[in-house]
C-alpha positions, 0 to 999 in steps of 0.5 A: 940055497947056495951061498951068496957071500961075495968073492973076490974074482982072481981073473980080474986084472987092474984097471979092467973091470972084473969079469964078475961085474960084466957078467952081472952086468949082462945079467942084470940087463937080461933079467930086466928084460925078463921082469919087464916082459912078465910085467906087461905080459900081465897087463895084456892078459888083464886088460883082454879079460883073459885073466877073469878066467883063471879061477880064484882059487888058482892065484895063490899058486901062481903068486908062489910060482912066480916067488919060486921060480927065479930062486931057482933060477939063482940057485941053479945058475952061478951067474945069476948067484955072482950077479945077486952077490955082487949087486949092492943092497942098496938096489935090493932096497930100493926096489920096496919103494913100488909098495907106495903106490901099491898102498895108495891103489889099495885104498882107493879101490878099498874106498870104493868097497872093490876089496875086503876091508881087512885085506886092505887095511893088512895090505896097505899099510905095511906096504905104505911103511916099507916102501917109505922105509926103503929110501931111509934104509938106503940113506942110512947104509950110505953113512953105516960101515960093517956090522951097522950096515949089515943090521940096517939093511937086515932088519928092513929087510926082515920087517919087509918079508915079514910084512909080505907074509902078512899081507900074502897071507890075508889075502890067500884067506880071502881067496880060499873063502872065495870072497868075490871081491878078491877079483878085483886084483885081476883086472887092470891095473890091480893084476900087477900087484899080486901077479908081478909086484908080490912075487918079485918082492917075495924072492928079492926079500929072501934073496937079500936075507940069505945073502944078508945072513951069510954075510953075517955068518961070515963076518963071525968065522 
């Protein structure tokens, strides 16, 4: 992956903001749009019924798509790279904070013996801990400097990805052992869970430790 350590732009002239920034800016917005579109294109196809036709078998590779892809697109575009670069970890965080209410859907419908129960408890409560974590995280790296806030935010980040292996994991087992219950994750709303919410955290998780661990590897030359 190309490296993410922040640049300072020789283009930048005092009293403007620096190119960089407006192109992240503009970015930024797009890929909002992007996101929110994926989002709600996800909904539609939930709620119409389409997606009860995709064979279980064929979600996991949609979730790894769906991680790969803007990876890619990161590395392949050097706005996209100024644009995570630039962006502060902070934002990087805070986005874990929708796990919570992912958590609290996975026990509910949990509660009403619509998923596996050790899928629920892998799922559920890792996503409960980083997305409370996440805003304590943030918290902290606003009174941290240098090295302190750099291992803050690694080590979120780190128990965050871990936690997602974890939960993709179990319910990758689920998937190929055909448990019918695993359906339940493609009607409305559970689809956005694995279908929106789990690839964007697994590609914004390991966006943020290379760019993280590049820093770190910088600070040390």
């Amino acid at each position: 992956m190309a490296d993410l350590t922040p640049r300072a732009d020789p283009t930048h002239t005092p009293g403007r903001l620096p190119r960089t920034s407006l192109v992240g800016a503009r970015t930024g917005a797009r890929w909002a749009a992007v996101i929110a579109g994926w989002g709600f294109a996800v909904l539609i196809l939930a709620e119409t019924g389409l997606l009860s036709r995709v064979p279980l078998r064929a979600l996991p590779v949609v979730v790894v798509v769906g991680i790969v892809a803007p990876i890619v697109a990161v590395r392949r575009s050097p706005a996209l790279r100024a644009a995570v670069a630039t962006t502060d970890l902070a934002n990087l965080t805070w986005f874990n904070v929708w796990r919570i209410p992912a958590a609290a859907a996975f026990f509910a419908v949990g509660a009403q013996g619509l998923l596996p129960d050790r899928f629920v408890t892998n799922a559920a409560w890792g996503d409960l801990v980083a997305g409370t974590l996440a805003p304590l995280v943030v918290w902290a790296g606003t009174r941290l400097t240098g090295r302190a806030r750099r291992s803050a935010y690694l080590a979120f980040h780190t128990f965050s990805f871990a936690d997602f292996v974890v939960a993709v994991g179990t319910g990758l087992t689920f998937t190929l052992l055909g448990d019918p219950l695993m359906n339940t994750l493609l009607d409305t709303p559970m689809a956005l869970i694995p279908l929106w919410g789990v690839p964007l955290t697994g590609a914004v998780s390991l966006l943020a430790l290379h760019r993280l661990l590049s820093e770190h590897r910088a600070a040390r030359s």
